[in-house]
N, C-alpha and C positions, 0 to 999 in steps of 0.2 A: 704540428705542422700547420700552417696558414698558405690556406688556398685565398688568393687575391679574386674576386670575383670583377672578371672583366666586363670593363660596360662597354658594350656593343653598338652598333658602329663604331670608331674614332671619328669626333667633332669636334671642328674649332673651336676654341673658348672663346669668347668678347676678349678684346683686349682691355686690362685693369682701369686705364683710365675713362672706358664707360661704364665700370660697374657703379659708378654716382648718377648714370643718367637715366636710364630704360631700368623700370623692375624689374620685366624677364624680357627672354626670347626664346622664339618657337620656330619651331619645324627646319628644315633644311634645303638652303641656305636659311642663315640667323635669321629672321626677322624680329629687330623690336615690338614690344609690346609699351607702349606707352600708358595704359589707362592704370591709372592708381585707384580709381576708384571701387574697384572690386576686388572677386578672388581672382588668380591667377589660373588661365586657362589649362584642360587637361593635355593639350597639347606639348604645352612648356618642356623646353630640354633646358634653360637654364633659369634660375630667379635668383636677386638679389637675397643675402643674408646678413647675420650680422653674429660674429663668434665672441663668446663671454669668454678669456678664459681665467682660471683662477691659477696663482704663479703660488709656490710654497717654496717658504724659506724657514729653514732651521734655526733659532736663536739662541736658543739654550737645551737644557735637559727636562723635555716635556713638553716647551712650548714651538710653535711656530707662528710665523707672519704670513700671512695670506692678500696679496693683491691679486686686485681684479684689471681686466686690461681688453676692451673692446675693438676688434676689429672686424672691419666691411669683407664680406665674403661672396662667393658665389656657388648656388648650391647647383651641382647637375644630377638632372631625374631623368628618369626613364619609368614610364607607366606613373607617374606623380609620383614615384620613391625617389628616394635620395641616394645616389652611387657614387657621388664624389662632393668631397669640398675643395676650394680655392680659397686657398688667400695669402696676400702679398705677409711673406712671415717678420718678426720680430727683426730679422738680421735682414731684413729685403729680399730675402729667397724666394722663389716661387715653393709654397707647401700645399700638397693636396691631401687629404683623407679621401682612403678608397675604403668601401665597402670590403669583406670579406667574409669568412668564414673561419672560425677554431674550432677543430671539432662541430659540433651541435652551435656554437657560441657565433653571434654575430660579433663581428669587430672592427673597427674604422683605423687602417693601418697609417701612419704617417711616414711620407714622404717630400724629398726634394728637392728642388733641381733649380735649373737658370731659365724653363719654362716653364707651362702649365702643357700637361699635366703633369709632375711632376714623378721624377719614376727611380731617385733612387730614396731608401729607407733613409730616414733620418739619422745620422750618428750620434753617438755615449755621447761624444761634446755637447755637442748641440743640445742633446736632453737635461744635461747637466745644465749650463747654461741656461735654459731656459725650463723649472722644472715645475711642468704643467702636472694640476691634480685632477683638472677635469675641464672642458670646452661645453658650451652651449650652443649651440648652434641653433637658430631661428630665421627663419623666412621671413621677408618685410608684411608681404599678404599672406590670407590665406589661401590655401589647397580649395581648390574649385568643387564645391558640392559639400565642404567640409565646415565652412565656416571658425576653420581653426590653421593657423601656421604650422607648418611643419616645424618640428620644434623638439632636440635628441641633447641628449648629452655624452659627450666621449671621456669616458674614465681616462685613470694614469697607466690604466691594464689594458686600455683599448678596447672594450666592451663599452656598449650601447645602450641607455636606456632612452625608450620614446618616449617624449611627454605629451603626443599627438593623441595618444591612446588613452591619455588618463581622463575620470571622470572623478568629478568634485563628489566626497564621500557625504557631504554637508550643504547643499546648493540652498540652502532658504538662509544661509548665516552671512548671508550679507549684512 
């Protein structure tokens, strides 16, 4: 069973064609944040991203073809976590990833629809179609105090790994 973990309040999203302008926006109503030159404040309910994802295609027996295919996103946080993404999807749909829960297991459900937020499950076609092994997702700045972008990866199973958390096992091998 997947409980959807709903992000509280409901807040307007930017409309898509300013997610190339303002890095985030804070508090309620939206206010832009224009300054680029730092991290991105704790207030932030929304900030610019940017989703890797990697596309798998079958070609033979044993092998497959792997592209990569970058889109502009928008990440929405609540307390500086991430509880949803946006982005205008491959077919021009509005697609969002929402946080969840499986079991014990965190998981970023994909949904979508003809708005944001997007609220219905994505369909078998649609997966087929477009048959993701895994998403990147990265913040333009960093997380305020952190000095590091928020920065996760969504499997093909919908489980989460945070690369925000990781520490270099080797930091003098530069």
């Amino acid at each position: 069973m997947v409980r959807a973990k709903s992000p509280s309040p409901p807040i307007e999203i930017p409309s898509s064609d300013m997610w190339t302008a303002p890095i985030s926006w804070t508090n309620s109503p939206l206010r832009p944040i224009e300054n680029y030159s730092r991290d991105f404040p704790p207030t932030t309910v929304f900030t610019r991203c940017e989703l890797i994802y990697t596309l798998t295609e079958e070609i033979g027996p044993g092998s497959r073809r792997e592209t990569e295919r970058a889109l502009p996103g928008l990440l929405r946080l609540e307390k500086m976590k991430p509880v949803e993404v946006h982005v205008l999807g491959f077919d021009s749909s509005c697609w969002t990833y929402r946080i969840g829960k499986r079991g014990r297991k965190t998981v970023w459900d994909w949904t979508v629809g003809a708005e944001w937020p997007a609220d219905q499950p994505a369909p078998e076609e649609l997966k087929r179609k477009y048959p993701v092994d895994r998403i990147v997702v990265q913040s333009l700045l960093p997380a305020y105090g952190t000095n590091k972008p928020i920065s996760f990866m969504i499997r093909d199973d919908s489980t989460a790994e945070d690369f925000s958390k990781a520490t270099d096992p080797d930091p003098g091998d530069d």
